[in-house]
Kinemage of the C-alpha trace (Angstrom):
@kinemage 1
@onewidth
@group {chain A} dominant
@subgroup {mainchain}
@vectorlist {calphas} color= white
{ca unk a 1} P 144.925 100.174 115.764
{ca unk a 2} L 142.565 97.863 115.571
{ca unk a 3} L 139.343 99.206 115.183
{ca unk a 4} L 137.395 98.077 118.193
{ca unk a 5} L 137.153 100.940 121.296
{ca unk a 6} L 137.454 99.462 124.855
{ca unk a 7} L 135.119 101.451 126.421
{ca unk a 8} L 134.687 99.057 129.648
{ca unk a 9} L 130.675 98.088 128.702
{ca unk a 10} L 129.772 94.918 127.632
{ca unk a 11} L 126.955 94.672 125.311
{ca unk a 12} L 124.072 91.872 125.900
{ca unk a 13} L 125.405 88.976 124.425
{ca unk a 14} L 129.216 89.880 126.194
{ca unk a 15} L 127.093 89.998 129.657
{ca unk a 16} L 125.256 87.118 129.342
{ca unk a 17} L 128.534 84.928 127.773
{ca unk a 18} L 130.071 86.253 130.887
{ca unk a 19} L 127.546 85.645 133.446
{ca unk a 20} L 127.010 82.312 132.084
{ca unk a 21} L 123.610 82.757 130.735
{ca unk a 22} L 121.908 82.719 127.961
{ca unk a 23} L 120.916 86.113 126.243
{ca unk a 24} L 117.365 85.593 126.537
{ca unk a 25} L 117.791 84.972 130.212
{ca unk a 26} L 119.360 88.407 130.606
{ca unk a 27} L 116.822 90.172 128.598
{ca unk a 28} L 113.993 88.298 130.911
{ca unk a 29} L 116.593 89.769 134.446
{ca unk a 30} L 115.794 93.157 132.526
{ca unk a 31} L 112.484 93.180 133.301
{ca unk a 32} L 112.520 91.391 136.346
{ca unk a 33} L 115.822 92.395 138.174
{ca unk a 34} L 115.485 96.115 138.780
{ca unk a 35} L 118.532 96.063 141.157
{ca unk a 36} L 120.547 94.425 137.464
{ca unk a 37} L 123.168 97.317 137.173
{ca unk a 38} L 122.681 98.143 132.985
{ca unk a 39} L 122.898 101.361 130.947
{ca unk a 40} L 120.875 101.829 128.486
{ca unk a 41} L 121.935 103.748 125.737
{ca unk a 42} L 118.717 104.257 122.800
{ca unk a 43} L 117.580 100.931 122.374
{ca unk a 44} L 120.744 98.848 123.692
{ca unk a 45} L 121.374 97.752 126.720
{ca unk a 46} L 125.229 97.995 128.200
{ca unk a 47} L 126.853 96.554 131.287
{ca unk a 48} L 129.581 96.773 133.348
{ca unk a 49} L 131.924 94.058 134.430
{ca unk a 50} L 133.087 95.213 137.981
{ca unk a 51} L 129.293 95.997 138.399
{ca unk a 52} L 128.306 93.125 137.639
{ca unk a 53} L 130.505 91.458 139.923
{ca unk a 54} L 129.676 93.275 142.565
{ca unk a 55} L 125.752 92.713 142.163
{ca unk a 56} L 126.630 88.657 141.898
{ca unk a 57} L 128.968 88.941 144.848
{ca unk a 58} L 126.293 90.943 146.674
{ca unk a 59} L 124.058 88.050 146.607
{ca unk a 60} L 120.992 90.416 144.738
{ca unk a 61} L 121.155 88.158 141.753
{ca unk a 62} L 119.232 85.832 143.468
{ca unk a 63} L 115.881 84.910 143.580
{ca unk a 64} L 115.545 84.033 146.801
{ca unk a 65} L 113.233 85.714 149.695
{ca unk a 66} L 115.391 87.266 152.350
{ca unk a 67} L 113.782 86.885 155.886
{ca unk a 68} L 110.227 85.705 154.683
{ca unk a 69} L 110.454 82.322 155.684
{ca unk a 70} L 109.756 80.940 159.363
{ca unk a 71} L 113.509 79.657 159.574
{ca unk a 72} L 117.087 79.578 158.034
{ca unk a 73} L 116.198 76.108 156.498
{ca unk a 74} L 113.390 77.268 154.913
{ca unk a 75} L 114.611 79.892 153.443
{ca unk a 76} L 117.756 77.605 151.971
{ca unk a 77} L 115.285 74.591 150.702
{ca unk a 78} L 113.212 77.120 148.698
{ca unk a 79} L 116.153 79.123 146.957
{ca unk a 80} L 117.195 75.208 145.925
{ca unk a 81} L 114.184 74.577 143.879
C-alpha cells in the first residue's frame, strides 16, 4: 500500500495543474464562477475530474455573454478580448 487514498477529488492545486491554470486563478473562479462544480469540505475546497470536464465541455467556463449582443459576431469579438 502506498499510503495515498484515491478518493476521485482533486484538491486545488491538482484542479488548477489540470485545468491549466494557475491556483490563484481557481481560487478567484471560486468566487466568481458559481456554476464551478467544487465541494467544499471545512476550509478546503475539492473537485471532481469528470465534473470538471463536463462544466469545460459545457461551455459555462466561459466568460462570455450568451445572447446579449446585437449579433453572432459580436458576441465572438468580445469573448476574444
Amino acid at each position: 500500500m502506498n499510503g495515498s487514498i484515491d478518493d476521485g477529488y482533486l484538491g486545488l492545486n491538482e484542479a488548477a495543474v489540470y485545468l491549466g491554470i494557475k491556483p490563484v486563478t481557481l481560487r478567484k473562479w471560486l468566487k466568481s464562477k458559481p456554476n464551478l462544480p467544487r465541494y467544499q469540505i471545512g476550509k478546503l475546497w475539492k473537485f471532481k475530474k469528470q465534473e470538471l470536464n463536463e462544466w469545460v465541455n459545457s461551455g459555462k467556463s466561459a466568460n462570455c455573454p450568451q445572447n446579449t449582443e446585437k449579433n453572432e459576431n459580436e458576441r465572438i469579438t468580445s469573448c476574444l478580448k
